[in-house]
C-alpha positions in Angstrom: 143.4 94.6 90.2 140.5 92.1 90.5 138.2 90.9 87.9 134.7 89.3 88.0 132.6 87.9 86.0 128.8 86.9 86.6 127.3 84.3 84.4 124.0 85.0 85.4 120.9 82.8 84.4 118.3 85.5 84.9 115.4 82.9 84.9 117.1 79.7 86.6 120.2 78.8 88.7 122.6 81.5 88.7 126.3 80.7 89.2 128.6 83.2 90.3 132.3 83.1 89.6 134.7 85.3 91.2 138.6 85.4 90.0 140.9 87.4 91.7 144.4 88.7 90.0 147.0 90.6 92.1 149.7 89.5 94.9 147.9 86.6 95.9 145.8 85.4 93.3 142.5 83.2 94.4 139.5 82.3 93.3 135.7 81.4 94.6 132.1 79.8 93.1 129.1 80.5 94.6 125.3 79.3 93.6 122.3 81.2 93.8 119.3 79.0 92.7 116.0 81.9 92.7 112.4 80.3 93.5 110.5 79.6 90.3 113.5 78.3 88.1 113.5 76.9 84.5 115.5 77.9 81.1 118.2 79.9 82.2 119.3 83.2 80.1 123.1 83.6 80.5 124.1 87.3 81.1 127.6 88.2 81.5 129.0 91.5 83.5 132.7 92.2 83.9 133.5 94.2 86.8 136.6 95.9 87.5 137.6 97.4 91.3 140.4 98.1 92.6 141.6 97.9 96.4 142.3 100.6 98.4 143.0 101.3 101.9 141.3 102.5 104.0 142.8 104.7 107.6 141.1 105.9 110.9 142.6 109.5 109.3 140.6 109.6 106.5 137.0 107.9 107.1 134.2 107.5 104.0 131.8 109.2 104.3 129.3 108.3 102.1 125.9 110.5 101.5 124.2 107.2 100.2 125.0 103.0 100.8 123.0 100.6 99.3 122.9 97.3 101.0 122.5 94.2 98.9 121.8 90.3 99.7 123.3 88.0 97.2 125.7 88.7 94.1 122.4 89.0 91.7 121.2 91.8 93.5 124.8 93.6 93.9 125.5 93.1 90.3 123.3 95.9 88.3 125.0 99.0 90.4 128.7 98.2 90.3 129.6 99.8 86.9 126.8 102.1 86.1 127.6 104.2 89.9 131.5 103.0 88.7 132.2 101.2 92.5 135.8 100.9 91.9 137.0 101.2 95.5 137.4 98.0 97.4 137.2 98.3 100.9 137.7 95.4 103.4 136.8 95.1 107.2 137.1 92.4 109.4 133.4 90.5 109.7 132.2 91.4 106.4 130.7 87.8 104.7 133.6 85.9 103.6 131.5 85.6 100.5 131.4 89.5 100.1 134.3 90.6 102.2 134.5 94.4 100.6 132.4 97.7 100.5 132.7 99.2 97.0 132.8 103.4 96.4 132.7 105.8 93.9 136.1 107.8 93.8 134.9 110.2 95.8 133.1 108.1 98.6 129.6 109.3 97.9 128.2 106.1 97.0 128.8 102.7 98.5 127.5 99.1 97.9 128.2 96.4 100.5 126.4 92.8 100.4 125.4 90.9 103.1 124.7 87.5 102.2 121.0 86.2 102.6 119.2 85.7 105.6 119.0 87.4 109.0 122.5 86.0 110.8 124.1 87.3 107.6 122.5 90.5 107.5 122.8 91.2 111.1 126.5 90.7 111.6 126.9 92.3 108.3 125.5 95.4 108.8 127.3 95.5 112.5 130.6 94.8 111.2 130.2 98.1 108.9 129.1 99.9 111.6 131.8 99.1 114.0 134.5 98.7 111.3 135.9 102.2 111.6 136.4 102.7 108.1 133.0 104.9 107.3 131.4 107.6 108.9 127.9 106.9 108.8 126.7 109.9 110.6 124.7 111.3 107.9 124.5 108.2 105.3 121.2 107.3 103.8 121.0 103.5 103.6 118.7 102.1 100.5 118.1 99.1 101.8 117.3 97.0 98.2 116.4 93.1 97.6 114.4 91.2 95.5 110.9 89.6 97.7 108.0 87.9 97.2 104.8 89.8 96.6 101.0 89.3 97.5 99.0 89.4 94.6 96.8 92.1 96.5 99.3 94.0 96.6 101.6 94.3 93.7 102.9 92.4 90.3 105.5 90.5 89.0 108.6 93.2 88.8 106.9 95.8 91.0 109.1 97.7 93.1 107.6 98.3 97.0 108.9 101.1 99.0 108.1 100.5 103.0 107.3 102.3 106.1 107.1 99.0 108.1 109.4 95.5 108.9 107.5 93.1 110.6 109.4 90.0 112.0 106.7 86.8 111.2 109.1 83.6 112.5 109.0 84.3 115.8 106.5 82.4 117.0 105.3 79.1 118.0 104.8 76.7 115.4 102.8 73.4 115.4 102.4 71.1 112.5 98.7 72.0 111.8 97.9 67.9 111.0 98.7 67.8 114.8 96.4 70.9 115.6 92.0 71.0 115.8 90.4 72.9 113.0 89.4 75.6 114.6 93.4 76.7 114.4 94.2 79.1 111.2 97.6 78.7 111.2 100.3 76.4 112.7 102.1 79.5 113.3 101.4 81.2 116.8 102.5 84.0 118.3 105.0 83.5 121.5 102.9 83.8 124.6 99.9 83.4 122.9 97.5 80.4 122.3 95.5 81.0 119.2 97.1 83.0 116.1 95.0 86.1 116.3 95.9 86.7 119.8 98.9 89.9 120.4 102.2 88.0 121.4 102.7 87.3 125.2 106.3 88.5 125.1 108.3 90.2 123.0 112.2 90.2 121.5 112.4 93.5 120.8 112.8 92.8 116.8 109.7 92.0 115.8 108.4 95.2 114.1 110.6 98.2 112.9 108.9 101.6 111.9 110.9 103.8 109.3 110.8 107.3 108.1 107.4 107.2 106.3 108.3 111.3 105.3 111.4 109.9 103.7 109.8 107.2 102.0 107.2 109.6 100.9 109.7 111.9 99.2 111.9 108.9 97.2 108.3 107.2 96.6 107.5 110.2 94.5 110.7 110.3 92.7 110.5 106.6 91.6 107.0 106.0 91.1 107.6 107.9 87.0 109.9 105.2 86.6 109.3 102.7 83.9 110.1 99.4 84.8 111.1 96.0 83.3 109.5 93.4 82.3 109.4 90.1 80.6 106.7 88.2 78.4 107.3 85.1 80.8 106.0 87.3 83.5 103.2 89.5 81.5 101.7 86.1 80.5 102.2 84.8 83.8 100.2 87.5 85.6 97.2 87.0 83.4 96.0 83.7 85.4 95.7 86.3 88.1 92.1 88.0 87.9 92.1 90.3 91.0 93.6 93.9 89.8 96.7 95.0 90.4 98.2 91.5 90.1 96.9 91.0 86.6 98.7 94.7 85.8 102.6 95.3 84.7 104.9 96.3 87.4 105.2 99.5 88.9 106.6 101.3 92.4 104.3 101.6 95.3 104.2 102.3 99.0 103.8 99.1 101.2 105.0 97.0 103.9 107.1 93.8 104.1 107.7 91.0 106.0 111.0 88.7 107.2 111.7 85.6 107.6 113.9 82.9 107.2 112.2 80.6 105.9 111.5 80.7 102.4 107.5 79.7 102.7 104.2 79.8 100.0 101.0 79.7 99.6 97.7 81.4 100.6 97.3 80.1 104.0 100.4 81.4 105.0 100.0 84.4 103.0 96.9 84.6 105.2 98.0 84.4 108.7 101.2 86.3 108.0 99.5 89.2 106.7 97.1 88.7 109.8 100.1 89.2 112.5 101.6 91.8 110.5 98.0 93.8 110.9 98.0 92.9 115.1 101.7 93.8 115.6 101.2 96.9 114.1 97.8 97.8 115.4 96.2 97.6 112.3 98.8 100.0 110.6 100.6 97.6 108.1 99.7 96.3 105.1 101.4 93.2 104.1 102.5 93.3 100.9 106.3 92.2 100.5 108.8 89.1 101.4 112.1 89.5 103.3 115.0 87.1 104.4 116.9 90.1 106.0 115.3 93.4 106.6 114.1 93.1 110.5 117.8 91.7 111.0 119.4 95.0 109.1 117.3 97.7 111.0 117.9 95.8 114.6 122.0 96.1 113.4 120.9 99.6 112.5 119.3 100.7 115.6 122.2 99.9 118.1 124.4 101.9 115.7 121.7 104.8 115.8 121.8 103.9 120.2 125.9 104.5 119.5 124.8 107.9 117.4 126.8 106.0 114.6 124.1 106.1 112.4 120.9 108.1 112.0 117.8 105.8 111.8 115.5 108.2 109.8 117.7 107.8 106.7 116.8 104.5 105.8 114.8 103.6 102.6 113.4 99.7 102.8 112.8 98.5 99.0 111.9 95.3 97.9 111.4 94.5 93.8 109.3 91.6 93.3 110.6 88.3 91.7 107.8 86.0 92.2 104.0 85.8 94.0 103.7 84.5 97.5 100.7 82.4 96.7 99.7 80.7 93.2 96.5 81.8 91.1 93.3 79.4 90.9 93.5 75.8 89.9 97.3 75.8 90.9 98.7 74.0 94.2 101.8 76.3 96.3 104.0 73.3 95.5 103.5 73.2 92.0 103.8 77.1 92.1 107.2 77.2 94.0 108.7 74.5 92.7 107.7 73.6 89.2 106.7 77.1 87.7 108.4 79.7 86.0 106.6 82.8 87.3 109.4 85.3 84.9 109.8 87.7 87.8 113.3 87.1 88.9 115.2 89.2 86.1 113.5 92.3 86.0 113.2 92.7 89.7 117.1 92.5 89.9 116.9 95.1 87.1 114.1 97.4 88.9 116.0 97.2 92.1 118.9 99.6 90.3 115.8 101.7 87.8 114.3 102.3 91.0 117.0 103.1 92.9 119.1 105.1 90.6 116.8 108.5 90.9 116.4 107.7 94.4 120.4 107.8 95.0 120.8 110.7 91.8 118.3 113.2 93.7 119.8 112.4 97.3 123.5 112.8 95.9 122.4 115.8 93.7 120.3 117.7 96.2 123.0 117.1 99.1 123.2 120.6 100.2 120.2 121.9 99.7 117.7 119.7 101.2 119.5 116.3 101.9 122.5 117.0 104.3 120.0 118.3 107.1 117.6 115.0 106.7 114.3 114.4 106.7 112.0 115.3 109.7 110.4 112.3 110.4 106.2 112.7 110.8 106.3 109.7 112.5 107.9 107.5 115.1 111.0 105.5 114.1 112.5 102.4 115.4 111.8 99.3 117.2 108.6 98.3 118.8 110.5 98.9 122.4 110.9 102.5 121.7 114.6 102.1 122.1 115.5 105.8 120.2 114.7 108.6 122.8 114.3 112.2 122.8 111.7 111.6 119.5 108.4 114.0 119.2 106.7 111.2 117.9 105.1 108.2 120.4 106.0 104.7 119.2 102.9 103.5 117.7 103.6 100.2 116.9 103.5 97.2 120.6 
C-alpha cells in the first residue's frame, strides 16, 4: 500500500513528499519552484495506489494515457479517474518510476519529469516496456506552458496541431552581434534569423492530427475554467484583447525548449521561426519543456507500429505570460512577479481534459476504437510515417 501526500503551494514553491509503506518501506522529497512565485497556498491531496504486476500474458491496454511532467501536473487526475494500479518498468524517471490505471486499464497516467531528456526516454521506456499495448491508445499529452499574450490568458487551456523545436540553433550573445541582428538565436546552417535552417535534426517540427484536435477542441471549448483574483487583476495591465479576458480553451500551437526564457524579443523571434519552419502554418502561441521530445519518442514507436501517431492530443494550460505588459522589464516579470496563473492551469489541465478522456472512453465503440482519419499530414518534418494520403507540409 503506498501513501502520498502533496503539500502543494499553488502560488510559490511547491514541495512534494512521497512516503512509501509496504515490504520495504522508503521515502523521497522533491521541489518544484513554478516561474512567478510569491505567498504560497498549501493544498494537501492524499493518494492511495496500490502495486500490481504486470505480465507479457496479460498487456494494458489502455483506450486513453495522459502524460504528465512534474508531480503538480500529475496530481489533479489520480483520485478523481481513481489510478489505483501501480505499474513499474525499467527506465521510467526514478522520480516517477510507475504508470497508474483504472481497474480496468482504460485510463493511465505516467509522468515524465520535465524537460526533453526526461520526456524522451520516458515515453520510450513505456513504449518498449512490454507492459501496455498501445496499439490503439490515445495519448493526451497535458502540461502547464507559457502563453503569448496574443494568443491566450492566464489559465487558458491551448489545444495544438503543431510542436515546433526553437533551441536548435545557433546562438550568439547579441552584445557580441551588429544591430541589424533580431535575435541572438539563429537557425543552424543559417546566417541571419529569418533565414530557413541549413540542416535539419529531424525533430524540429511535429504535425498532429488537426481532425482529432478539432473534435476534443469542440468538446472542451464549453468548459468553464478556473481562475484566481491574483490572475484576473493581473491580466488587466494587459490592453491588447484576448489577454486582458479570463481563460478559456482554444486551438493553437506551441513551442519547446529547454531553456526556460522571457520576454518580448524572444517572444518575437521564436514566434518568427515557428512561422518559417512551418511555412507560415503555425501560430505561436504556447511554451513547452517537453512536447517535440514526446512525439519524436512517439514516432519511432508509430515506425515500430507500437503506437498510432494520429491519436495524440498536445494540450498546454497556461501558468504564466511569455513576455511582461508595458512599463515592466522580463526580469522583473519572471522573477519578482506573481502573475496568479500557476494554480488554475494545473486545475484546467484535468477540467479540460476530463470530457476529453469521458467522451473518448464513453464513445469507444462507436466512433473511437476505429480512430480519427487524419485531414492532414502527421509526423515529423522528415516525413518518416509512410503509406499517408496526406504530403508532409511542414520542411
Amino acid at each position: 500500500m503506498l501513501t502520498r501526500l502533496l503539500l502543494v503551494a499553488g502560488l510559490g514553491a511547491a514541495q512534494v513528499q512521497k512516503s512509501l509503506a509496504d515490504s520495504s518501506a522508503c521515502s523521497a522529497t522533491t521541489t518544484v519552484r513554478p516561474s512567478g512565485t510569491a505567498t504560497p497556498v498549501t493544498v494537501t491531496v492524499t493518494e492511495t495506489v496500490t502495486a500490481v504486476a504486470s505480465t507479457a500474458s496479460a498487456l494494458v491496454k489502455p483506450k486513453v494515457f495522459i502524460i504528465n511532467h512534474f508531480a503538480l501536473e500529475e496530481a489533479a487526475w489520480t483520485e478523481p479517474l481513481k489510478l489505483t494500479k501501480l505499474i513499474a518498468a525499467p527506465g521510467f524517471s526514478p522520480l516517477f518510476p510507475d504508470a497508474k490505471c483504472n481497474a480496468a486499464g482504460a485510463i493511465c497516467q505516467l509522468t515524465t519529469g520535465e524537460g526533453e531528456i526526461n520526456a524522451a526516454s520516458t515515453i520510450s521506456a513505456l513504449i518498449q516496456s512490454g507492459k501496455f499495448d498501445l496499439s490503439t491508445t490515445y495519448f493526451l499529452v497535458a502540461g502547464i506552458a507559457g502563453i503569448n499574450p496574443a494568443c491566450g490568458t492566464l489559465g487558458s487551456v491551448a489545444l495544438q496541431h503543431y510542436a515546433v523545436q526553437v533551441d536548435l540553433a545557433y546562438e550568439i550573445d547579441p552584445r557580441e552581434l551588429t544591430s541589424n541582428y533580431s535575435s541572438g538565436y539563429i537557425p543552424l546552417g543559417a546566417q541571419t534569423p529569418l533565414q530557413y535552417p541549413g540542416f535539419l535534426y529531424g525533430t524540429e517540427v511535429f504535425e498532429v492530427n488537426a481532425a482529432l484536435r478539432d473534435k476534443v477542441l469542440s468538446i472542451a471549448s464549453n468548459v468553464t475554467l478556473n481562475d484566481s483574483s491574483i490572475a484576473a487583476e493581473y491580466r488587466t495591465k494587459y490592453t491588447q484583447f484576448p489577454a486582458s479576458q479570463p481563460p478559456k480553451v482554444f486551438a493553437g500551437d506551441g513551442i519547446t525548449s529547454d531553456v526556460f526564457w522571457h520576454g518580448e524579443l524572444l517572444g518575437k523571434a521564436f514566434s518568427q521561426f515557428a512561422y518559417i519552419l512551418t511555412n507560415g502554418s503555425s501560430t505561436y502561441c504556447v511554451t513547452a519543456q517537453e512536447d517535440n521530445a514526446v512525439l519524436e519518442a512517439m514516432l519511432r514507436g508509430a515506425m515500430a507500429k507500437q503506437v498510432d501517431f494520429s491519436r495524440i492530443i498536445l494540450m498546454r494550460a497556461a501558468s504564466n505570460f511569455d513576455r511582461p505588459p508595458p512599463g515592466v522589464t522580463a526580469a522583473q516579470q519572471l522573477f519578482y512577479t506573481n502573475q496568479g496563473g500557476f494554480a488554475p492551469s494545473v486545475q484546467n489541465l484535468y477540467l479540460a481534459g476530463r470530457p476529453i478522456i469521458d467522451e473518448i472512453v464513453g464513445n469507444w465503440d462507436d466512433v473511437y476504437d476505429g480512430g480519427i482519419e487524419p485531414l492532414n499530414y502527421i509526423g515529423d518534418i522528415y516525413g518518416s510515417i509512410k503509406g499517408q494520403k496526406y504530403r508532409p507540409d511542414i520542411g
